[in-house]
C-alpha positions as CSV (number, residue, x, y, z in Angstrom):
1,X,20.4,-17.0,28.6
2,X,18.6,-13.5,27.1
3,X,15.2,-14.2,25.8
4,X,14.1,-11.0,24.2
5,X,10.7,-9.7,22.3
6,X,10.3,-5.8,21.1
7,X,7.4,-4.4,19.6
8,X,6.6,-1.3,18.0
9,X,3.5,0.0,20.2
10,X,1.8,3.3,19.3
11,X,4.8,4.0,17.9
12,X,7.1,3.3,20.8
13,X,9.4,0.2,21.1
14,X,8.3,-1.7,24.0
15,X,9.9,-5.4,25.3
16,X,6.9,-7.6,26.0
17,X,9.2,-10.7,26.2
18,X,11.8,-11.0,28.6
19,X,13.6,-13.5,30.1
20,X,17.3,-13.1,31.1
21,X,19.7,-15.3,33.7
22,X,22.4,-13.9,35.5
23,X,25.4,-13.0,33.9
24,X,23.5,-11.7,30.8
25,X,21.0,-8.3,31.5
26,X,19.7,-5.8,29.5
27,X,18.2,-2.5,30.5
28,X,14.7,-1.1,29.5
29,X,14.3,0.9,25.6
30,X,16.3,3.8,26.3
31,X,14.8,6.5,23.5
32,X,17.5,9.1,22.4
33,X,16.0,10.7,19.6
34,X,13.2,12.6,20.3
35,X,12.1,12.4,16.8
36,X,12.1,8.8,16.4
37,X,10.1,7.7,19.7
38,X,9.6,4.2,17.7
39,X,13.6,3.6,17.7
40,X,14.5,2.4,21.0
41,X,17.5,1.4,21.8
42,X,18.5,-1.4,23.9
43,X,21.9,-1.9,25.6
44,X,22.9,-5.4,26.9
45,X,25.4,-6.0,29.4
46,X,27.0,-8.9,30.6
47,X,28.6,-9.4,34.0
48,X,31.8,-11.1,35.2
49,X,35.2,-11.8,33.8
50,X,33.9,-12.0,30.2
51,X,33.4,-15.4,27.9
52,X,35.7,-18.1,29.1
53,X,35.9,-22.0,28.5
54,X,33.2,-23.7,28.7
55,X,31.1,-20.9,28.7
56,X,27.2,-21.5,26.8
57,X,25.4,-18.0,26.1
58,X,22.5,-18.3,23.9
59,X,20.6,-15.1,23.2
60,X,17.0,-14.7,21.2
61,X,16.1,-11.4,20.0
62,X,12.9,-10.7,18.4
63,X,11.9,-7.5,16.7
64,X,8.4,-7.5,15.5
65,X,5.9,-4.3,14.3
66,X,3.1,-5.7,15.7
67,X,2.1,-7.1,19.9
68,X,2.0,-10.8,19.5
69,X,1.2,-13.4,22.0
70,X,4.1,-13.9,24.8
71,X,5.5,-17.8,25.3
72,X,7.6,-19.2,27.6
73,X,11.2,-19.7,27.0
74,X,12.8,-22.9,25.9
75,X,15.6,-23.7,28.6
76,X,19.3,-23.5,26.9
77,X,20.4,-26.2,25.1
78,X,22.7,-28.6,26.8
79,X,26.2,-29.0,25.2
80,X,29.4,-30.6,26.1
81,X,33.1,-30.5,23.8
82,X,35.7,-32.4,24.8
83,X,38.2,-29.9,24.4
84,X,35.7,-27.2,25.6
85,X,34.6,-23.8,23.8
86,X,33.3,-20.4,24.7
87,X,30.2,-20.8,22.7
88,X,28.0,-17.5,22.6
89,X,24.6,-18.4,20.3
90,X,22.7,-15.7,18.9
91,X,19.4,-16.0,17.4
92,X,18.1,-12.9,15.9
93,X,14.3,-12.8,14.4
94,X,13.5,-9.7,12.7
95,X,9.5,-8.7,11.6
96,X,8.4,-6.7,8.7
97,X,9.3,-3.6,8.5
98,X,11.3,-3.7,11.6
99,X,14.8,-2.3,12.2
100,X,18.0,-4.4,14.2
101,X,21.5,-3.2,14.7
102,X,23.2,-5.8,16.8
103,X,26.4,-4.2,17.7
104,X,27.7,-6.7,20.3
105,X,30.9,-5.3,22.2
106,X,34.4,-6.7,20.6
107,X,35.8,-10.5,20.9
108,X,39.0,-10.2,23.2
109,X,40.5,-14.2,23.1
110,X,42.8,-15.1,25.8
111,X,45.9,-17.1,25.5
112,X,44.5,-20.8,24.5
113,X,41.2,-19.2,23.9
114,X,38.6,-22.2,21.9
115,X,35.8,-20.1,20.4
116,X,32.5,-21.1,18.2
117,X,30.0,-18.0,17.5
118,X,27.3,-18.8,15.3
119,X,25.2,-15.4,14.9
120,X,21.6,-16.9,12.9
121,X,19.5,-14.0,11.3
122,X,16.0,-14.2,10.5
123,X,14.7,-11.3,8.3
124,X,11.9,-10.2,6.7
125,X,12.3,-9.1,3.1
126,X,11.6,-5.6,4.1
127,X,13.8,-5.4,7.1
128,X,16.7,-3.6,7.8
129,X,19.3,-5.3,9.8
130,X,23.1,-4.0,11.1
131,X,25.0,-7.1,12.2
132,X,28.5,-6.6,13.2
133,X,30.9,-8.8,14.7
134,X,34.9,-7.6,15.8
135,X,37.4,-10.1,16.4
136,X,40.5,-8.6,18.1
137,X,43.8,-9.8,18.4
138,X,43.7,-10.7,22.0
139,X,45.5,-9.2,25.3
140,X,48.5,-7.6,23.4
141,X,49.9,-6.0,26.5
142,X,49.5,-9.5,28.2
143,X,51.9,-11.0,25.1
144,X,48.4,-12.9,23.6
145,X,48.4,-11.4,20.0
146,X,47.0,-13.9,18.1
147,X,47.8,-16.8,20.7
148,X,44.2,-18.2,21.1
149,X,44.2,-21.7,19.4
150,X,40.9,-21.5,17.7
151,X,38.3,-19.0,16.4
152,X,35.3,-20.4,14.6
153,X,32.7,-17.8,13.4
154,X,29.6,-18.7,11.2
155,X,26.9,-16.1,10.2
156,X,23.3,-17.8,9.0
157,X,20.9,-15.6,7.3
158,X,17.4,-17.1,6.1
159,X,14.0,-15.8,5.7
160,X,11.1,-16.4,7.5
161,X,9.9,-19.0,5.3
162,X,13.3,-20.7,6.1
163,X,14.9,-20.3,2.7
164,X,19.0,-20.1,3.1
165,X,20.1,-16.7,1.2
166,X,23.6,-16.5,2.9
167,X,25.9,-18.5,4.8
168,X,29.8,-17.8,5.7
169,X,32.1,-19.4,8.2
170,X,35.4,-18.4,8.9
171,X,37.7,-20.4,11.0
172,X,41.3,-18.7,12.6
173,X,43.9,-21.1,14.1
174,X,47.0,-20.1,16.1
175,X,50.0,-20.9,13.8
């Protein structure tokens, strides 16, 4: 779990929320244009062998202009599948005015690989937000092009009154 609040102080992006369990980790702003102190950018890493069966990630990123008051995280869901998923959860709440690129590294599925992603965007209308997701074709040197038996993708955009503007889901099975 990655439970993550920036702010826009004095011009700087600083976190003020963070809460992260192992194998998920960012590091602090890193700021690499000088000119642009109040575009920080920061890099996430995760540890280990990678997303696997049965795996739960859920991460909550919050970009806001203004210091607001800190909470305490809600624990991760619980979830159970009977044929069992990776299942990576992104939540991604973005303030006025405020700028997100979420560039998450590429999806690599192994051979049998079960996959759900559900990426949910919360924008402001004056917000600008870079969401990418890249689906590759698997271990190709290990023979797995394409041999994961399911890849299910959805992308949720609303904002933050709730209203729905976009939805799309995408679903890839082995043949």
């Amino acid at each position: 779990m990655l439970d993550l609040k920036l702010v826009s102080v004095a011009g700087r992006t600083k976190v003020v929320r963070q809460y992260q369990r192992a194998p998920l980790h960012i590091l602090r702003p890193i700021h690499l244009v000088l000119a642009r102190s109040d575009m920080g950018f920061v890099f996430h890493q995760q540890q280990g062998d990678g997303l696997v069966q049965g795996h739960r990630y859920r991460m909550d990123i919050d970009c806001v202009p203004a210091p607001p008051r800190t909470s305490r995280p809600r624990p991760p869901p619980r979830s159970s599948a009977r044929d069992n998923f990776a299942t990576p959860l992104v939540n991604l709440h973005v303030g006025e005015s405020a700028v997100l690129e979420y560039l998450p590294d590429p999806i690599v599925p192994f051979r049998t690989w079960r996959l759900f992603q559900r990426p949910c965007l919360t924008a402001a209308p004056d917000a600008t937000v870079i969401l990418v997701e890249i689906l590759l074709p698997g271990r190709v040197a290990h023979d797995e092009a394409h041999a994961y038996d399911l890849c299910w993708m959805e992308t949720e955009v609303r904002v933050p009154e709730g209203t729905l503007l976009s939805w799309h889901s995408a679903e890839v099975r082995r043949a």
